[in-house]
Kinemage of the C-alpha trace (Angstrom):
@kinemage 1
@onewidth
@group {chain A} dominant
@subgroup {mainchain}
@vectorlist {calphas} color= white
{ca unk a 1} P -15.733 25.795 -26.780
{ca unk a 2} L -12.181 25.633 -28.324
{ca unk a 3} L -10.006 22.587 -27.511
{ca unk a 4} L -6.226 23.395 -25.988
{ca unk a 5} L -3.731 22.198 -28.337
{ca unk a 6} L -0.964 20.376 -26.714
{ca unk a 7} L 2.603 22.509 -27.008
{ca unk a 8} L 5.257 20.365 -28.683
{ca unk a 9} L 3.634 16.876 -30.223
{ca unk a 10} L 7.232 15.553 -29.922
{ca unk a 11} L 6.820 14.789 -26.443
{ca unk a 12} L 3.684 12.760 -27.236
{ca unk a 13} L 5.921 10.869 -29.035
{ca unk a 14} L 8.094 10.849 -26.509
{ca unk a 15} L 5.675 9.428 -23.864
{ca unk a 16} L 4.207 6.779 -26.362
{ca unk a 17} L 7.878 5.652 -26.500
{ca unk a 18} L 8.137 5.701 -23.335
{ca unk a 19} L 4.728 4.057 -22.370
{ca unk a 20} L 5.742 0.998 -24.580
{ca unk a 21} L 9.242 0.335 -23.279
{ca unk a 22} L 7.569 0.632 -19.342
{ca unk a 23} L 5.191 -2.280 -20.432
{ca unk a 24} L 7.603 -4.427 -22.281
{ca unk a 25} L 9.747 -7.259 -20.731
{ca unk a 26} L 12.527 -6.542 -22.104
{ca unk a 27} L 14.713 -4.304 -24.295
{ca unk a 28} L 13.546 -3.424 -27.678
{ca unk a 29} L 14.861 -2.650 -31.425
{ca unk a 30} L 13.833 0.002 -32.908
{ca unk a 31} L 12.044 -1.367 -35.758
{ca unk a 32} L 9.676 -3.360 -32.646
{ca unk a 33} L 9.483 0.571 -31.136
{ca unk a 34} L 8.524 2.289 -34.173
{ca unk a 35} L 6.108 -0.209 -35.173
{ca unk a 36} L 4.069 -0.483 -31.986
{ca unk a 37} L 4.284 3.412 -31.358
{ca unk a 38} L 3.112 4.070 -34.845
{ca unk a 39} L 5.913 6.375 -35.506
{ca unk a 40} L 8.658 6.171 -38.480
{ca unk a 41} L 11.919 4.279 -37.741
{ca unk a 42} L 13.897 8.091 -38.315
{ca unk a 43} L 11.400 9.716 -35.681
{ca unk a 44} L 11.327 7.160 -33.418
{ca unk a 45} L 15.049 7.373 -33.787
{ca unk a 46} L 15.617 10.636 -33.065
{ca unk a 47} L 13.702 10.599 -30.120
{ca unk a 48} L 15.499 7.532 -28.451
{ca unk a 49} L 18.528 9.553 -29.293
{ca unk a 50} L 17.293 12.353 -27.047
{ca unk a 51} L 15.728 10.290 -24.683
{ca unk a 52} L 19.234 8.121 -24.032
{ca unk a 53} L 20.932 11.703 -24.130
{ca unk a 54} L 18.851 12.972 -20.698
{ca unk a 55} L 19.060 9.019 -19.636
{ca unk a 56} L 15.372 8.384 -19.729
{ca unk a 57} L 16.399 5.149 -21.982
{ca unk a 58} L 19.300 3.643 -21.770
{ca unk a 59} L 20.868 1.556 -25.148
{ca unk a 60} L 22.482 -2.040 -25.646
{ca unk a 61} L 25.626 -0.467 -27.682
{ca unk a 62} L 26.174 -4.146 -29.103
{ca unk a 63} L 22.192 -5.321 -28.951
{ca unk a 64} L 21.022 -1.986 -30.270
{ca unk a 65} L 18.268 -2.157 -28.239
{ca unk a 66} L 16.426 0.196 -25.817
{ca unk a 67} L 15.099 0.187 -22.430
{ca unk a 68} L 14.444 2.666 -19.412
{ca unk a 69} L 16.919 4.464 -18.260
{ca unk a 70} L 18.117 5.160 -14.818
{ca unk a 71} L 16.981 9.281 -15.155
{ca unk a 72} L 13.091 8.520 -15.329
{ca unk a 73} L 13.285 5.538 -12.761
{ca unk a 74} L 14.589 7.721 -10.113
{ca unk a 75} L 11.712 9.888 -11.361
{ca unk a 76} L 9.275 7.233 -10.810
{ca unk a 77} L 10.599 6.049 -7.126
{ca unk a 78} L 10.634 9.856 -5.955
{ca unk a 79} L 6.944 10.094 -7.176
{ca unk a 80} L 6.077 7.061 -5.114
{ca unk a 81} L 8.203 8.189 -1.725
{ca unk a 82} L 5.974 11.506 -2.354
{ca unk a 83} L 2.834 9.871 -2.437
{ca unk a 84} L 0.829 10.861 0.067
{ca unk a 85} L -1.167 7.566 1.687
{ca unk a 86} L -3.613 9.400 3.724
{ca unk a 87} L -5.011 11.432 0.716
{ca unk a 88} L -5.130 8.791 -1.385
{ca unk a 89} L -7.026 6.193 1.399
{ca unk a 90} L -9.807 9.362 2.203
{ca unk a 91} L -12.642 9.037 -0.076
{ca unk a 92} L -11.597 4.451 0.250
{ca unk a 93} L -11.841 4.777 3.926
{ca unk a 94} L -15.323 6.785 3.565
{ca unk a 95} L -16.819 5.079 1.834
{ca unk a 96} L -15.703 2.206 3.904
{ca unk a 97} L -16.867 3.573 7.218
{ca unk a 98} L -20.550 4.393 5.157
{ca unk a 99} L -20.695 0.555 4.087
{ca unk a 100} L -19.880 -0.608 8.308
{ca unk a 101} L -21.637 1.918 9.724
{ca unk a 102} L -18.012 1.713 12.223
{ca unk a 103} L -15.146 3.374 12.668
{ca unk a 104} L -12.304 3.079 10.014
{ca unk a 105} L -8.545 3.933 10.718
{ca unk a 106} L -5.530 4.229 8.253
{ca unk a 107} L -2.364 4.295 9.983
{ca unk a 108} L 1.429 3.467 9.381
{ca unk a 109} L 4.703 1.881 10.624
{ca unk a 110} L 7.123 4.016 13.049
{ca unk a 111} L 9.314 1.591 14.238
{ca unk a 112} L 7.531 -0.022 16.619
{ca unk a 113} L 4.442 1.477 16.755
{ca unk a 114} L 1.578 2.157 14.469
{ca unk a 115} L 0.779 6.023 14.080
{ca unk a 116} L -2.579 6.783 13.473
{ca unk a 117} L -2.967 9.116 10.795
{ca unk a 118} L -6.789 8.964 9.454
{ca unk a 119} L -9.885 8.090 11.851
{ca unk a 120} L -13.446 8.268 11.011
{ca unk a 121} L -15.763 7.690 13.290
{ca unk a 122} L -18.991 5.947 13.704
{ca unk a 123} L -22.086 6.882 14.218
{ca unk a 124} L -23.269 4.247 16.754
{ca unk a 125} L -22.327 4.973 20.600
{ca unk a 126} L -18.677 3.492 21.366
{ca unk a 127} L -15.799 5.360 23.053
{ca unk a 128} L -12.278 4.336 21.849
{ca unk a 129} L -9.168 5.235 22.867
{ca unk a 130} L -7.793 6.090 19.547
{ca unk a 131} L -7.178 9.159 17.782
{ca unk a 132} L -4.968 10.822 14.809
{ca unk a 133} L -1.518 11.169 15.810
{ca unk a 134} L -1.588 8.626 18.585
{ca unk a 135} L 0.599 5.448 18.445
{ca unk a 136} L -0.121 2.263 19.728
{ca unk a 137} L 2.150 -1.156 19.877
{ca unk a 138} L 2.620 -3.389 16.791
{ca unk a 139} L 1.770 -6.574 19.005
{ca unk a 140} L -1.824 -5.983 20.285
{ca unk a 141} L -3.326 -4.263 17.279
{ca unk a 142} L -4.812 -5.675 14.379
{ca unk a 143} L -2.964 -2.999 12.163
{ca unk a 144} L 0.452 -4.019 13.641
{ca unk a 145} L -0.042 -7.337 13.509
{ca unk a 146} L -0.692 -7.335 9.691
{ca unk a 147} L 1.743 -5.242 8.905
{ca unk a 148} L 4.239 -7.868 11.155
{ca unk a 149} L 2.632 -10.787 8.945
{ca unk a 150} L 4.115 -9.217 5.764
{ca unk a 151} L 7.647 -9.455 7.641
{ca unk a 152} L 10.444 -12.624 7.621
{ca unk a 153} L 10.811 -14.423 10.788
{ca unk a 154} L 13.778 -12.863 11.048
{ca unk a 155} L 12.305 -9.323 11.132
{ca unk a 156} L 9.835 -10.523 13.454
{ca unk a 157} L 12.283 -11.888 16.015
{ca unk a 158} L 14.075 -8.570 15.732
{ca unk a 159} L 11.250 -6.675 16.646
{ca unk a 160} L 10.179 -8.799 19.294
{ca unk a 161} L 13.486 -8.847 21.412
{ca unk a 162} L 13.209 -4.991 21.289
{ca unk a 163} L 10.116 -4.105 23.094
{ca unk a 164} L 8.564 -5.669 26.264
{ca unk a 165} L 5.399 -7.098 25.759
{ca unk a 166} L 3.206 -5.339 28.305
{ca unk a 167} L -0.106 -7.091 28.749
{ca unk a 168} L -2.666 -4.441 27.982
{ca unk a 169} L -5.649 -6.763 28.469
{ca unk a 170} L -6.836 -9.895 29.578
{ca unk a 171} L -6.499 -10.978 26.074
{ca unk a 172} L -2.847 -9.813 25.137
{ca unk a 173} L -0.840 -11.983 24.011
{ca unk a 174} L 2.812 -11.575 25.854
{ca unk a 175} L 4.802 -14.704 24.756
{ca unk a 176} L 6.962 -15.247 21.673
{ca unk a 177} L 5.678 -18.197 20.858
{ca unk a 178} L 1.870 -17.265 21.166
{ca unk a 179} L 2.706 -14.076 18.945
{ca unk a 180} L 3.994 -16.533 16.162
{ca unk a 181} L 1.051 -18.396 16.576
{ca unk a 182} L -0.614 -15.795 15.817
{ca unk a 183} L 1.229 -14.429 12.793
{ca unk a 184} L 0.729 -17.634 11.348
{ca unk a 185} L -3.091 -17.247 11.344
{ca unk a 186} L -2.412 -13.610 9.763
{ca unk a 187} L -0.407 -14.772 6.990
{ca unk a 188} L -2.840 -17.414 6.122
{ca unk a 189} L -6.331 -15.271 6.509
{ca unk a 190} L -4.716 -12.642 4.679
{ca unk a 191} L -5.623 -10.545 7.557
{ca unk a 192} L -5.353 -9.737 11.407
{ca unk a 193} L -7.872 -9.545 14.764
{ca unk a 194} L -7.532 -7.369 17.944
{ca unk a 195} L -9.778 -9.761 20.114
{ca unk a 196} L -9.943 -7.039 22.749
{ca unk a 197} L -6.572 -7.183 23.253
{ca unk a 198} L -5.388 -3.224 23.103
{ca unk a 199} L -8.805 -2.146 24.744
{ca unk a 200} L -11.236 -4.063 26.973
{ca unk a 201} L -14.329 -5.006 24.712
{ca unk a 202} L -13.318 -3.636 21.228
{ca unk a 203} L -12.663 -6.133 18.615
{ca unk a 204} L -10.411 -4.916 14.921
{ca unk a 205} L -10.084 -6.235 11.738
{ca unk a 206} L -6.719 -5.111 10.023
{ca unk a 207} L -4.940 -5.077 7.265
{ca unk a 208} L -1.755 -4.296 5.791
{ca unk a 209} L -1.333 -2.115 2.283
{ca unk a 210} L 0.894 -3.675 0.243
{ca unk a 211} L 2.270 -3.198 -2.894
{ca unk a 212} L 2.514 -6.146 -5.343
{ca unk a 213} L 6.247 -5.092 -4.928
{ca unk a 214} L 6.501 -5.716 -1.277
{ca unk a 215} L 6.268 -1.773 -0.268
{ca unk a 216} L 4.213 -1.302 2.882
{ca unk a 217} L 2.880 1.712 3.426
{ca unk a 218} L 0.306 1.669 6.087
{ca unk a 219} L -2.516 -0.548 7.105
{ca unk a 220} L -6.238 0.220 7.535
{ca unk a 221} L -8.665 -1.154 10.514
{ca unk a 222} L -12.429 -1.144 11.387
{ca unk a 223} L -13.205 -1.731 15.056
{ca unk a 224} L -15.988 -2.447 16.781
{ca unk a 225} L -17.661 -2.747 20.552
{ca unk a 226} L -17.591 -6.683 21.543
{ca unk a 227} L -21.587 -6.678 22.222
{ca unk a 228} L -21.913 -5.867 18.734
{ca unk a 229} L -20.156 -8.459 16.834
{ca unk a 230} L -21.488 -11.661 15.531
{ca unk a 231} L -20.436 -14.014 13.169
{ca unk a 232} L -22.713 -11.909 10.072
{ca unk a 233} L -21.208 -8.764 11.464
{ca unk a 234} L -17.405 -10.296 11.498
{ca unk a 235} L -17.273 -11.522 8.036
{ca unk a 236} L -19.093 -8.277 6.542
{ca unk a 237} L -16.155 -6.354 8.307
{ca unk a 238} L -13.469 -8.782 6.991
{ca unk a 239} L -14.928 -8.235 3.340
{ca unk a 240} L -15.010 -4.573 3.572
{ca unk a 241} L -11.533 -4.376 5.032
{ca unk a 242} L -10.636 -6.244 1.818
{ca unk a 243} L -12.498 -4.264 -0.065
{ca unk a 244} L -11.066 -0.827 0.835
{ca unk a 245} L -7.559 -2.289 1.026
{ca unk a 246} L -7.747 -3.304 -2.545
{ca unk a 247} L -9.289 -0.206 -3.962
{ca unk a 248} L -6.387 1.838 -2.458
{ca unk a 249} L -4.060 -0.522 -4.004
{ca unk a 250} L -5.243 -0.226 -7.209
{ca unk a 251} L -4.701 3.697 -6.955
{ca unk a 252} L -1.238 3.198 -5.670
{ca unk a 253} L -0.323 0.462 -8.327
């Protein structure tokens, strides 16, 4: 079996160029370039030329030195805003769901609500309320509430004087103060409870997804029927949570 040739080696070059200037701190001569790209100082010259030309680099006219330019970052944020979160999570959110035996939701931020867009279910007998497409409040869900944690104050506060908070539950917490309380706990733990507090005798673990540069883009959840849950159960869950958040992460980032 014949091997494809690449068309045009140039933009090999190109892209090893371009691979060392994304993982260096700072700007770079082009002596430093051609060296660590293996390329001549005329090649690698030529192609920086071309590269600053179509603003993929941009150059330091007094430091003669080269960086990324503005052309292939707005590349790189347009790929991320067309990511699509859901199809990434899948096969992280199955095999989370096979590990807990429970049922596993991805869902993100609108506003004030969290949208359910992923749900696979369990296995064992439980009835819950939610399903793909259906929203539910930021305040009484463990999803909401971690992706509040990751939120200033400020934000919070906001957010807060917008909505009423309707007691859905026994359990729901409907004060300011109490919900602060409880954000504090998030932000510590790393991640969030529903304690029966969206539906009677269904306890979530939740977490938010994100990035190491402060993007949120969705959270992910494993709930559970009350008369299930014991302390070996809850800190399995909370691992696993973990677990899957940080393996979609590392596909993202």
């Amino acid at each position: 079996m014949t091997t494809q040739k690449p068309y045009g080696t140039v933009l090999i070059k190109a892209s090893l160029i371009l691979d060392h200037l994304s993982s260096s701190n700072g700007p770079q001569s082009l002596q430093y370039i051609a060296k660590e790209t293996g390329l001549t100082s005329s090649t690698a010259l030529k192609i920086l030329d071309t590269l600053v030309l179509i603003g993929y680099v941009q150059k330091d006219p007094e430091l003669k030195r080269f960086s990324l330019g503005p052309s292939i970052i707005k590349y790189a944020l347009k790929a991320l805003s067309q990511l699509d979160i859901k199809q990434i999570a899948q096969p992280h959110l199955e095999a989370f769901q096979a590990r807990t035996n429970e049922t596993v939701h991805l869902g993100i931020l609108d506003h004030i609500h969290v949208v359910y867009v992923a749900k696979i279910e369990s296995q064992n007998p439980v009835c819950l309320y939610s399903k793909v497409g259906k929203n539910i409040p930021l305040y009484c869900s463990a999803m909401g509430k971690a992706i509040l944690a990751d939120q200033s104050d400020e934000e919070i506060r906001r957010y807060l004087n917008s909505i009423e908070m309707v007691r859905m539950t026994d359990n729901t917490i409907t004060t300011h103060e109490g919900f602060f309380d409880e954000i504090e706990k998030v932000r510590a733990q790393g991640y969030a409870f529903d304690d029966s507090e969206h539906e009677n005798e269904v306890f979530c673990v939740g977490t938010a997804i994100t990035t190491s540069g402060g993007k949120n883009v969705g959270a992910i959840s494993v709930s559970v029927p009350t008369y299930r849950l014991t302390d070996e159960v809850l800190q399995n869950l909370i691992k696993e949570v973990e677990t899957c958040r940080n393996n979609i992460l590392n596909d993202l980032e």
